[in-house]
C-alpha positions in Angstrom: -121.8 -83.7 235.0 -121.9 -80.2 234.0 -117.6 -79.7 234.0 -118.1 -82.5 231.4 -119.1 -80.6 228.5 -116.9 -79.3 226.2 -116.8 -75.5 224.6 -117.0 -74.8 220.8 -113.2 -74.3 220.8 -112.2 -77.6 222.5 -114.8 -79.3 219.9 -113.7 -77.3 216.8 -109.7 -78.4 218.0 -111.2 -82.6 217.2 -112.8 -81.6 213.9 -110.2 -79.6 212.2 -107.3 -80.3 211.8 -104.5 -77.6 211.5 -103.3 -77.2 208.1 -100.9 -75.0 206.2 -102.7 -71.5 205.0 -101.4 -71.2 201.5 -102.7 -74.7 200.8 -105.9 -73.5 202.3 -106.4 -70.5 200.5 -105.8 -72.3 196.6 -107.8 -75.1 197.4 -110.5 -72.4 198.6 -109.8 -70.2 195.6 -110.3 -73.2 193.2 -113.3 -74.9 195.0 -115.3 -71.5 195.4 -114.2 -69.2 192.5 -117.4 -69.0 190.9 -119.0 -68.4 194.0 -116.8 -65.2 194.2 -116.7 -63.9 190.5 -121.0 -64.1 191.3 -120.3 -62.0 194.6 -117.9 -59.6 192.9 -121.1 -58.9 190.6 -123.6 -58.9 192.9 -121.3 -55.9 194.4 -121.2 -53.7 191.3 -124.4 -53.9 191.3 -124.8 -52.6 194.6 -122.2 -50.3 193.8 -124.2 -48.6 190.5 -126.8 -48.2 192.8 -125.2 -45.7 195.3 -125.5 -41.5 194.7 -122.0 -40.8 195.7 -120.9 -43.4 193.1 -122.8 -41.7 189.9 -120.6 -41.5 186.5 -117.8 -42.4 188.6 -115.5 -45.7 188.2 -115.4 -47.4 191.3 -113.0 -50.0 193.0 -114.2 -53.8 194.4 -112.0 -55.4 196.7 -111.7 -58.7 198.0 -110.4 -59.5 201.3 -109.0 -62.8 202.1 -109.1 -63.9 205.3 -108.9 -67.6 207.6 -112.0 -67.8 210.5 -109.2 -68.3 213.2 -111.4 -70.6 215.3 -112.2 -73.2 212.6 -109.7 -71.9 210.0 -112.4 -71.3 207.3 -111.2 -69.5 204.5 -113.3 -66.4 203.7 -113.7 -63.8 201.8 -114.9 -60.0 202.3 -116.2 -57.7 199.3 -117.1 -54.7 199.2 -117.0 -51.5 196.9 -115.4 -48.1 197.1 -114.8 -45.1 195.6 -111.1 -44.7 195.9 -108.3 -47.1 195.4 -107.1 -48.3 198.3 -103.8 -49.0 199.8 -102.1 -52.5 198.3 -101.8 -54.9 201.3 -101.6 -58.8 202.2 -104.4 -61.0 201.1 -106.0 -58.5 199.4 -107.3 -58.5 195.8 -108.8 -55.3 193.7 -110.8 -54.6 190.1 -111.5 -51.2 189.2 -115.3 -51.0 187.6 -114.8 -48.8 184.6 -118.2 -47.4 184.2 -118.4 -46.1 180.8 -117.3 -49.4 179.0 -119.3 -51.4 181.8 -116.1 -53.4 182.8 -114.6 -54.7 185.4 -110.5 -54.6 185.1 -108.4 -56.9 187.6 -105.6 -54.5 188.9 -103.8 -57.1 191.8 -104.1 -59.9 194.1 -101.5 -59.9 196.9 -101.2 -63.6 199.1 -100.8 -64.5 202.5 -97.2 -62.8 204.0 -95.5 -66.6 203.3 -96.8 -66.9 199.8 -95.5 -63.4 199.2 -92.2 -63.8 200.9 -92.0 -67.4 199.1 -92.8 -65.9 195.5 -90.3 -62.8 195.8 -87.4 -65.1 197.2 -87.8 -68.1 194.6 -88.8 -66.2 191.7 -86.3 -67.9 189.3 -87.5 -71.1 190.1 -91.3 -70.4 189.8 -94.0 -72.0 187.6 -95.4 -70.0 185.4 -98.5 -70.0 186.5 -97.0 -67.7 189.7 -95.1 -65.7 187.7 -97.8 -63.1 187.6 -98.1 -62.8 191.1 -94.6 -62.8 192.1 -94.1 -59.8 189.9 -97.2 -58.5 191.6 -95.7 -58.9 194.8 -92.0 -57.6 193.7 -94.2 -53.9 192.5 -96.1 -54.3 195.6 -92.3 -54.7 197.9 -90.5 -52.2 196.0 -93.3 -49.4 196.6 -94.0 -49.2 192.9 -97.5 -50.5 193.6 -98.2 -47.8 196.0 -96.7 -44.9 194.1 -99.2 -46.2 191.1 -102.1 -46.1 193.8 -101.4 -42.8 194.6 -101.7 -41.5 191.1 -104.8 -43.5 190.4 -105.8 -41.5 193.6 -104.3 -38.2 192.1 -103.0 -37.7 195.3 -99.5 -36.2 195.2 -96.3 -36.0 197.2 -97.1 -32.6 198.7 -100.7 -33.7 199.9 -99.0 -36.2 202.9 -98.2 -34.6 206.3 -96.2 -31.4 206.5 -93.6 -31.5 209.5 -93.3 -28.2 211.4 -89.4 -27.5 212.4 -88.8 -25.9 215.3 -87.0 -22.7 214.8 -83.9 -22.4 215.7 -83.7 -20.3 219.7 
């Protein structure tokens, strides 16, 4: 009797069904968008209330992910004092703390959504115009060249390569 039951996988495979990501993520993103612009808030909050954080703007970002065994959408938020590096299902507002505002800077989709909006972007709805251009600044490197200077990192601040002299 005991090789009869099942595990959480094998019953998680006859409740849910596989279906398509993108579709997951918009139906998610419409069904739950409130719940996320409360979370958002609930994290700048948190974020005022940190040391390292005082008289400083400070960046939320929302990661977007799929529970892989029941493929439950998800998302992680959290705050942090840098702008971080544009990357798939990712979405960022910078908290402007002298005006007390929170300014959207991107949302980048799944890989396929991305790949789908850069390759059909003449024959887009409008309503994904926005994000396709997103995603063309984000492919071209435009997006991480802006990060950078939001950053005030600069070109000689990466990694210095030591050439061997010549023997």
């Amino acid at each position: 009797m005991e090789h009869d039951k099942k595990t959480l996988g094998q019953l998680a495979n006859e409740f849910f069904k596989p279906q398509d990501i993108q579709d997951d993520i918009r139906e998610y993103t419409r069904e739950l968008g409130k719940d996320l612009i409360t979370v958002i808030h609930e994290t700048v909050a948190s974020g005022l209330k940190h040391d390292a954080y005082k008289n400083k703007d400070f960046y939320i970002v929302v990661i977007h992910d799929i529970e892989k065994l029941t493929q439950v959408p998800r998302n992680r938020v959290f705050h942090r004092l840098t702008c971080p590096t544009p990357t798939f299902t990712q979405s960022v507002w910078k908290y402007h703390r002298d005006s007390s505002s929170l300014e959207f800077l991107w949302s980048i989709p799944t890989k396929i959504r991305h790949y789908y909006l850069v390759h059909n972007f003449h024959t887009l709805d409008k309503d994904d115009i926005d994000q396709a251009k997103m995603c063309i600044l984000f492919e071209n490197g435009e997006l991480d060249e802006w990060v950078k200077k939001e950053n005030n990192e600069f070109a000689t601040q990466g990694l210095r390569l030591i050439e061997k002299a010549d023997a």
